[in-house]
Backbone as a chain_set.jsonl record, in Angstrom:
{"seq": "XXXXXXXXXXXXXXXXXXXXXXXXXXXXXXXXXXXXXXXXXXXXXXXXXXXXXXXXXXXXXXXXXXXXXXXXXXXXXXXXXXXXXXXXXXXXXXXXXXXXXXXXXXXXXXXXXXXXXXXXXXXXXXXXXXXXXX", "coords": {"N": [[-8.83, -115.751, -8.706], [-10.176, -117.844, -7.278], [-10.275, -116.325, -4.79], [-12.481, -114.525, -5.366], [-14.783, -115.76, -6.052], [-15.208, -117.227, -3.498], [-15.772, -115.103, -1.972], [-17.949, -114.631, -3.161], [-19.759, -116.592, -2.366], [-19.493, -116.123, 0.275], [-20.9, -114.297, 0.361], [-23.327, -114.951, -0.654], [-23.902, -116.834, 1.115], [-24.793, -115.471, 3.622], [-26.375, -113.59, 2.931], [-28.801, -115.155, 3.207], [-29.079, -115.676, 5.894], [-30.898, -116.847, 8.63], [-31.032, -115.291, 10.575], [-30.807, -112.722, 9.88], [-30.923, -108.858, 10.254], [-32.625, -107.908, 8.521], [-36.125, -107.519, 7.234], [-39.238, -108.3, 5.794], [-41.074, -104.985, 4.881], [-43.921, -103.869, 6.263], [-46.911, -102.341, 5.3], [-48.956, -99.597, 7.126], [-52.153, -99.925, 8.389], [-52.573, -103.48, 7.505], [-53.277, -106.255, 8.299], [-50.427, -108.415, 9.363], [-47.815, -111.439, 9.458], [-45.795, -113.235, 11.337], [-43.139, -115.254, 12.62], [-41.563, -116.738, 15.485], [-39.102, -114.349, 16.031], [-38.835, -113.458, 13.773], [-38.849, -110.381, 12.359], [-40.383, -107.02, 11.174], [-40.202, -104.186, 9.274], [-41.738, -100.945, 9.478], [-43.606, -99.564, 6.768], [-42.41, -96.515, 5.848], [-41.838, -95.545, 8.213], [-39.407, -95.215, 10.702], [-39.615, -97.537, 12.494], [-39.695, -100.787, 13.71], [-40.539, -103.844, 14.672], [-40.368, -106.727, 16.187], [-41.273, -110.563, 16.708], [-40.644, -111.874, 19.361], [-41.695, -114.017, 21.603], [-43.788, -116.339, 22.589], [-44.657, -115.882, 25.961], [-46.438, -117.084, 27.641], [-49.115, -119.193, 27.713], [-52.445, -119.376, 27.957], [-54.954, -120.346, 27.039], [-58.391, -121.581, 26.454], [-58.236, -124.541, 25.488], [-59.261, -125.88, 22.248], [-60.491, -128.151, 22.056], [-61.492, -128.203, 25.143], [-64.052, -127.696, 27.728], [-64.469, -124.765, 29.161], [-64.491, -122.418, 31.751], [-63.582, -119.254, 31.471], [-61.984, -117.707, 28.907], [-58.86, -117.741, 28.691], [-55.717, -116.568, 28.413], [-53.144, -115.337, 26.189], [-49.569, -114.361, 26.447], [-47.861, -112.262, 24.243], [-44.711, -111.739, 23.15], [-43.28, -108.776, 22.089], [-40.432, -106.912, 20.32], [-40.174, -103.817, 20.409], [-38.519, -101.425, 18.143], [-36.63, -98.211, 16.994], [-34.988, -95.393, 15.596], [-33.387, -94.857, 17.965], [-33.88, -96.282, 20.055], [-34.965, -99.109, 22.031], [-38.041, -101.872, 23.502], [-39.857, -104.148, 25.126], [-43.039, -105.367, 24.338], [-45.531, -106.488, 26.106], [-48.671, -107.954, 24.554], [-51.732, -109.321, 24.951], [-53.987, -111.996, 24.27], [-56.442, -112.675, 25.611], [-57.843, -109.683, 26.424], [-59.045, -107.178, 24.903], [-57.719, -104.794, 25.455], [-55.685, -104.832, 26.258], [-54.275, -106.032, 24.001], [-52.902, -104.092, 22.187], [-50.451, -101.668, 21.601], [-48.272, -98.736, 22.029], [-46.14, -97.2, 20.055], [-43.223, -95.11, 18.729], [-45.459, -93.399, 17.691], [-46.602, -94.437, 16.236], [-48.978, -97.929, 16.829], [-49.401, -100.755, 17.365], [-51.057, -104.034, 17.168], [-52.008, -106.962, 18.454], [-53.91, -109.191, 16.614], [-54.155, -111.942, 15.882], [-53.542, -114.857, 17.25], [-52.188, -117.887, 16.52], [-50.917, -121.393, 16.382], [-54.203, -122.267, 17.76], [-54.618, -124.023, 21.074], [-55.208, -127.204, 21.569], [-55.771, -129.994, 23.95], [-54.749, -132.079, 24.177], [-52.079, -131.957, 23.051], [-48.664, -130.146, 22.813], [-47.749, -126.99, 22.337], [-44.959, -125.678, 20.611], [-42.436, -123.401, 20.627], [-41.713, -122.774, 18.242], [-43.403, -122.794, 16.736], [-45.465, -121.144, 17.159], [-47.821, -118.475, 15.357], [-47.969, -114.664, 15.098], [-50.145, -112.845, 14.249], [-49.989, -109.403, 13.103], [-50.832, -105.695, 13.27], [-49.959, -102.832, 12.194], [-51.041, -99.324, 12.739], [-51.902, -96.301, 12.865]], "CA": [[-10.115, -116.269, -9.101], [-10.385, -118.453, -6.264], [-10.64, -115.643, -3.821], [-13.488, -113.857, -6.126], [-15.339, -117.313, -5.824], [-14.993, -117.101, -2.36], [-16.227, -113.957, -1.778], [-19.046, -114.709, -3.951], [-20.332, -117.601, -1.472], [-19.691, -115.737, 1.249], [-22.412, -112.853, 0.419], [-24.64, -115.815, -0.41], [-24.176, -117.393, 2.691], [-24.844, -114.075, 5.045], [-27.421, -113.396, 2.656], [-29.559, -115.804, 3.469], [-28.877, -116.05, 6.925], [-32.105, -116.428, 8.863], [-30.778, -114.251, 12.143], [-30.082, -111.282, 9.333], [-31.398, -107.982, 10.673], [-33.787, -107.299, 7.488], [-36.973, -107.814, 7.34], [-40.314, -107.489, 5.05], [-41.208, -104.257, 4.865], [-45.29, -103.814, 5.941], [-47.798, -101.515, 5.261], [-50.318, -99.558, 8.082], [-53.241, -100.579, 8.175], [-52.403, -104.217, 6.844], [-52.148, -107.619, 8.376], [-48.792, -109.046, 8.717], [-47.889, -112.6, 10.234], [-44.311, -113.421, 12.008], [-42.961, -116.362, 13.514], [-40.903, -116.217, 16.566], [-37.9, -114.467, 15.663], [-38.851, -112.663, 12.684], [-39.183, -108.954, 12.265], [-40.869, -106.227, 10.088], [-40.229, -102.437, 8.986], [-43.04, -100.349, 9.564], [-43.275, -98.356, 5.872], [-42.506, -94.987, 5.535], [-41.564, -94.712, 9.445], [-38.458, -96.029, 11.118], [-40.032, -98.347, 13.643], [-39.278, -102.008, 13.484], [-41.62, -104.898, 15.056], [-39.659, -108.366, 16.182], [-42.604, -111.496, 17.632], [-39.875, -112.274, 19.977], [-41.715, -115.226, 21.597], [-45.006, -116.277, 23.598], [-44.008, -116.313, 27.681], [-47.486, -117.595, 28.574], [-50.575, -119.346, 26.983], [-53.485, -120.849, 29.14], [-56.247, -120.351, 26.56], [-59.068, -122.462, 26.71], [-58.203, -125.855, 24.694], [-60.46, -125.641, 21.634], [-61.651, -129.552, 22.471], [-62.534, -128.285, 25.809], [-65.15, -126.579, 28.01], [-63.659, -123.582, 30.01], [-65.507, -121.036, 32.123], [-63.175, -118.45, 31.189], [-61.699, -117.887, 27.329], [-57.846, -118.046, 28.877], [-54.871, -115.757, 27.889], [-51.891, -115.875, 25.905], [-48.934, -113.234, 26.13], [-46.989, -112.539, 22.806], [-43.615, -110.923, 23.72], [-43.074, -108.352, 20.863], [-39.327, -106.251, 20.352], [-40.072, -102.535, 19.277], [-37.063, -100.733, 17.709], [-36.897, -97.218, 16.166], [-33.817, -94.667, 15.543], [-32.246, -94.851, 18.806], [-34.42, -97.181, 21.267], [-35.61, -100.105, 21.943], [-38.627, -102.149, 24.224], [-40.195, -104.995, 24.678], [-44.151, -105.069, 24.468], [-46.638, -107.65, 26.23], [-49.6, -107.987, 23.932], [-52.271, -110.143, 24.833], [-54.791, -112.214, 23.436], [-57.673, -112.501, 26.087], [-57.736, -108.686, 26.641], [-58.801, -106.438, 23.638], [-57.328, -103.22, 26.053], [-54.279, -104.993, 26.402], [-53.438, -106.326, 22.783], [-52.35, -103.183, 21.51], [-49.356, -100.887, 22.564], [-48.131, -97.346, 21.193], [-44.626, -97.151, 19.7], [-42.902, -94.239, 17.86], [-46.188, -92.68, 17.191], [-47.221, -95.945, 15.791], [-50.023, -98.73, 17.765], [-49.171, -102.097, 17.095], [-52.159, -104.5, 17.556], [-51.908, -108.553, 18.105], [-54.945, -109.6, 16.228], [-54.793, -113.503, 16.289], [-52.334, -116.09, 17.388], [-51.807, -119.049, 16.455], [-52.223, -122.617, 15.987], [-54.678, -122.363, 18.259], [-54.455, -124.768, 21.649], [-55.725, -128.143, 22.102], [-55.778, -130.365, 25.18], [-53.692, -133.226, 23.722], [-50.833, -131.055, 22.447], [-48.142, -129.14, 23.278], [-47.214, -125.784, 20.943], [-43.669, -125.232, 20.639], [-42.183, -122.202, 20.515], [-40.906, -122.274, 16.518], [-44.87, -123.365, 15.911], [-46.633, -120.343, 17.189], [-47.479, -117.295, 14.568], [-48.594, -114.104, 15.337], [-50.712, -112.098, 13.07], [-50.442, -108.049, 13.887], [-51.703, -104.619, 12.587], [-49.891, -101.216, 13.174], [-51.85, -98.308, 12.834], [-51.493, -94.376, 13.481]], "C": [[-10.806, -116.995, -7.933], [-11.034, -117.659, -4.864], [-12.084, -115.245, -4.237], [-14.765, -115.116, -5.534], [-15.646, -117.397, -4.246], [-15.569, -116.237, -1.316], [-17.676, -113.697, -1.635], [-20.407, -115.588, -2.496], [-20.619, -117.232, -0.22], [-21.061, -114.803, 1.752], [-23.709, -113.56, 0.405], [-25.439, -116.346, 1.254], [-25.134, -116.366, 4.009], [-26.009, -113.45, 4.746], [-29.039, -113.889, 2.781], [-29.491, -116.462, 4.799], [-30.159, -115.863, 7.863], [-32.476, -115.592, 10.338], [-30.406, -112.682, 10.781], [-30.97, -110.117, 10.052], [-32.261, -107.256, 10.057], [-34.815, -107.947, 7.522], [-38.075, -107.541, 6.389], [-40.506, -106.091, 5.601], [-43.098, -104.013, 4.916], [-46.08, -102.31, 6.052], [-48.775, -100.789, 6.751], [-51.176, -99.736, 7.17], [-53.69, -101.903, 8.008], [-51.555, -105.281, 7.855], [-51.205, -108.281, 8.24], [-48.775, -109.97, 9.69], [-46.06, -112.98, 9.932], [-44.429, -114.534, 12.987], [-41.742, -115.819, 14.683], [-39.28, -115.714, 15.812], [-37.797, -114.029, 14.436], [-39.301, -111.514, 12.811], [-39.359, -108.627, 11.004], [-40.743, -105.143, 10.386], [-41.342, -101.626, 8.548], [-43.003, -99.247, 8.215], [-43.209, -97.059, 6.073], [-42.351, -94.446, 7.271], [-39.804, -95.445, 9.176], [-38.662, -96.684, 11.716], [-39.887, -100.12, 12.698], [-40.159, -103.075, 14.455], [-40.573, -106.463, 14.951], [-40.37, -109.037, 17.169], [-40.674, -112.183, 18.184], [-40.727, -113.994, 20.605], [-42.78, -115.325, 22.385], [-44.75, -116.8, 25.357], [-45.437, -117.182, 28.464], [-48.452, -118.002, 27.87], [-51.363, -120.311, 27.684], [-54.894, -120.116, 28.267], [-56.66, -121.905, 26.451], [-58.758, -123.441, 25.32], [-59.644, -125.365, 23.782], [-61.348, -127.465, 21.994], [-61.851, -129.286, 24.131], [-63.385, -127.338, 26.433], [-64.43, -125.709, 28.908], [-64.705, -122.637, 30.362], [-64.426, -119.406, 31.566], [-62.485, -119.113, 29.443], [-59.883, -118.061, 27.815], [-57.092, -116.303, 28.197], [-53.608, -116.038, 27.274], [-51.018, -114.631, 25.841], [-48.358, -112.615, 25.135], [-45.647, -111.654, 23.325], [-43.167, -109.733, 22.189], [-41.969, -107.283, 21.288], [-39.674, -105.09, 19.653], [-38.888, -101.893, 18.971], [-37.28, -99.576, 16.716], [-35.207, -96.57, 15.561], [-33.184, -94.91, 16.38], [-32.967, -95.505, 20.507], [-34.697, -98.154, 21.149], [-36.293, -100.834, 22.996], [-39.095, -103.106, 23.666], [-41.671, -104.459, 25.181], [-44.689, -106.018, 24.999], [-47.888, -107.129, 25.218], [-50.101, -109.205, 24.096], [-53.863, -110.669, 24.324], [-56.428, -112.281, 24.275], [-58.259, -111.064, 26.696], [-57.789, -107.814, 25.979], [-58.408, -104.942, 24.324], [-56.036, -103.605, 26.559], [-53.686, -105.446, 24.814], [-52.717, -105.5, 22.211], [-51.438, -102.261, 21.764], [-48.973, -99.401, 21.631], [-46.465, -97.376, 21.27], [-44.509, -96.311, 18.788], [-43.324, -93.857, 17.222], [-46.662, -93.747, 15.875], [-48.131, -97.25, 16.592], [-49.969, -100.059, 16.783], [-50.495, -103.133, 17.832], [-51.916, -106.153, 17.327], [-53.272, -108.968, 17.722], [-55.171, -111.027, 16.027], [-53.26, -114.32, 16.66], [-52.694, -117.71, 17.214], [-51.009, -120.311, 16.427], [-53.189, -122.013, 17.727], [-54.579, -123.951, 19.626], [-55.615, -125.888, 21.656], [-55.332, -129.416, 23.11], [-54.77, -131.437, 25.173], [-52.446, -132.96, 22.924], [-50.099, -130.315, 22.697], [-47.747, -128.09, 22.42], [-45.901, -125.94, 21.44], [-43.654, -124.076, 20.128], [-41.923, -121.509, 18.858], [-42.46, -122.652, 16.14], [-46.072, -122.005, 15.831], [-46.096, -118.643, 16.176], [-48.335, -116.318, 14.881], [-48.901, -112.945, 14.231], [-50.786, -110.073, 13.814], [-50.964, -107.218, 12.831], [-50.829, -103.773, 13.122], [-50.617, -100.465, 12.114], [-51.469, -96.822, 13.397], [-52.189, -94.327, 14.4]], "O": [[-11.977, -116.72, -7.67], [-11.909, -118.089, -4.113], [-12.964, -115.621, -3.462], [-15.456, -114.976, -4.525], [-16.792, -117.807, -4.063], [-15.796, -116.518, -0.139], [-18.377, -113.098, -0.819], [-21.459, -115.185, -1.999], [-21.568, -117.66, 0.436], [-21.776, -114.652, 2.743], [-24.756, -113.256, 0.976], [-26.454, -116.322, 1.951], [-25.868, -116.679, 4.946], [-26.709, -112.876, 5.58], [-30.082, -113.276, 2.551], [-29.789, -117.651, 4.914], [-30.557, -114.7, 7.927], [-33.525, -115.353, 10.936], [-29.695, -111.74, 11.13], [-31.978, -110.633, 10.534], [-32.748, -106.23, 10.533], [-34.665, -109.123, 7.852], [-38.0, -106.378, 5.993], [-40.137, -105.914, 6.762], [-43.686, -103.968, 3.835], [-45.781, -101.389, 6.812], [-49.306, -101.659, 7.442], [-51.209, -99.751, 5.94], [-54.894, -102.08, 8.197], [-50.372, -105.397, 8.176], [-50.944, -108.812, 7.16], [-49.425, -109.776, 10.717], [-45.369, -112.999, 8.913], [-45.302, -114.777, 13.821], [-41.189, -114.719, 14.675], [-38.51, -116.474, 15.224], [-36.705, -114.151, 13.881], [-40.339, -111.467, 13.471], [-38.96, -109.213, 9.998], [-41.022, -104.764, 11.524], [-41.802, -101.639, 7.406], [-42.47, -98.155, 8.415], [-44.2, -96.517, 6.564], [-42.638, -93.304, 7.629], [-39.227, -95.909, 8.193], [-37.531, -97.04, 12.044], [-39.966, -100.413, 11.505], [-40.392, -102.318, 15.397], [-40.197, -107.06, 13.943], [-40.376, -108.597, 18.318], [-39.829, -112.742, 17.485], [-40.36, -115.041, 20.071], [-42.913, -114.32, 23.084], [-44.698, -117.964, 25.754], [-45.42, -117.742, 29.56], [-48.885, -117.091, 27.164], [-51.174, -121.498, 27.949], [-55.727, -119.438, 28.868], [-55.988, -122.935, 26.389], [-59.061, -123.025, 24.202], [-60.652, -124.793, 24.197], [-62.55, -127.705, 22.109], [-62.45, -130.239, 24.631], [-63.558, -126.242, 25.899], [-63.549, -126.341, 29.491], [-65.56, -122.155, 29.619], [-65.156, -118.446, 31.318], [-62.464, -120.246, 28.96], [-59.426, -118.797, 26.939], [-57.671, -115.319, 27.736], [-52.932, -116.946, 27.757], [-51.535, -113.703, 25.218], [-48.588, -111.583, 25.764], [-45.962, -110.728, 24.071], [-42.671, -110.33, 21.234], [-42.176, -106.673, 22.337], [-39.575, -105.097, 18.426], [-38.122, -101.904, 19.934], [-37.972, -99.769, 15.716], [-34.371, -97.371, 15.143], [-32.081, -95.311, 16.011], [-32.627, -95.234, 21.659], [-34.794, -98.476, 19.965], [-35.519, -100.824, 23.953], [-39.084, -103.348, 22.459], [-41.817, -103.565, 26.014], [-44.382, -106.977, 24.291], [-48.055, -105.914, 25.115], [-49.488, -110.193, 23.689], [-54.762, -109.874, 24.049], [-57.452, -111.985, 23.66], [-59.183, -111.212, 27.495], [-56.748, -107.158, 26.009], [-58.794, -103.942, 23.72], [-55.34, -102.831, 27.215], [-52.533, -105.098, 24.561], [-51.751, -105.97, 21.611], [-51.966, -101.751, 22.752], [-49.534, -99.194, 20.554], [-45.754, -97.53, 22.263], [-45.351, -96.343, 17.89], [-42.781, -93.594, 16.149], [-46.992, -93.464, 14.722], [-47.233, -97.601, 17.358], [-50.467, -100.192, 15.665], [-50.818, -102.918, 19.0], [-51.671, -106.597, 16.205], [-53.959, -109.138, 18.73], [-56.342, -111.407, 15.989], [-52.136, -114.143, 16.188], [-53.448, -118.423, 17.874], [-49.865, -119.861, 16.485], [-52.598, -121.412, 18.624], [-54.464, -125.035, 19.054], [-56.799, -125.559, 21.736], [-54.208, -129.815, 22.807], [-54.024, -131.63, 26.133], [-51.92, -133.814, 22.21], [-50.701, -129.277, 22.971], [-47.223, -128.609, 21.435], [-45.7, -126.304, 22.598], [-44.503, -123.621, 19.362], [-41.93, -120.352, 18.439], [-42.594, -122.811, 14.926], [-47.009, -121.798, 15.06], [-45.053, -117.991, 16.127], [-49.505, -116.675, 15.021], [-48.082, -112.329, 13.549], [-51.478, -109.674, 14.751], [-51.43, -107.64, 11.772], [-50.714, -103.741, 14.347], [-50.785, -100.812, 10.945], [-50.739, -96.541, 14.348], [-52.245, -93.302, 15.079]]}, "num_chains": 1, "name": "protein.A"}
């Protein structure tokens, strides 16, 4: 009985482990938002999407004035049947946000929180909103 019990806790445990390798399941066409370190299964393909983590952000502070709008990188993990890459997608560059994976186009459409001048983002703070598309 004890073992059974045991067993039981264990599946809980592993089940709710927040490194597990499952992920929502999203739609094309259809906004989806990931924090660092969370992945999604592209429906009805095999392709997989993980916001690995942002390596760079020098957008313009929203409290201040900037001659340029800045850039931020998003590091994104593609994964299909039997590969895997990492993507830059960035945010001051609408001919760089978007990348082509396993006959799939993944698109970073906003990141956030947004920067301000008296703040630092941390890495578990920033979320990135994407799009894949055919």
């Amino acid at each position: 009985m004890r073992a059974a019990t045991l067993l039981i806790c264990l599946l809980f445990v592993t089940g709710c482990d927040e490194n597990s390798p499952t992920g929502p399941t999203v739609s094309l066409n259809q906004r989806f938002t990931l924090a660092p370190g969370e992945l999604a299964d592209v429906d009805n393909t095999d392709v997989r999407f993980q916001f690995v983590r942002v390596t760079g952000d020098s957008r313009c502070p929203a409290d201040a004035i900037c001659i340029q709008g800045g850039d931020a990188l998003v590091e994104i993990r593609a994964s299909g049947a039997d590969a895997s890459t990492l993507l830059g997608l960035h945010t001051g560059d609408s001919s760089q946000a978007s990348a082509p994976y396993g006959g799939v186009r993944i698109t970073l459409v906003e990141l956030q929180p947004y920067p301000f001048s008296s703040r630092t983002i941390a890495q578990d703070e920033y979320r990135a909103t994407l799009m894949v598309t055919r």
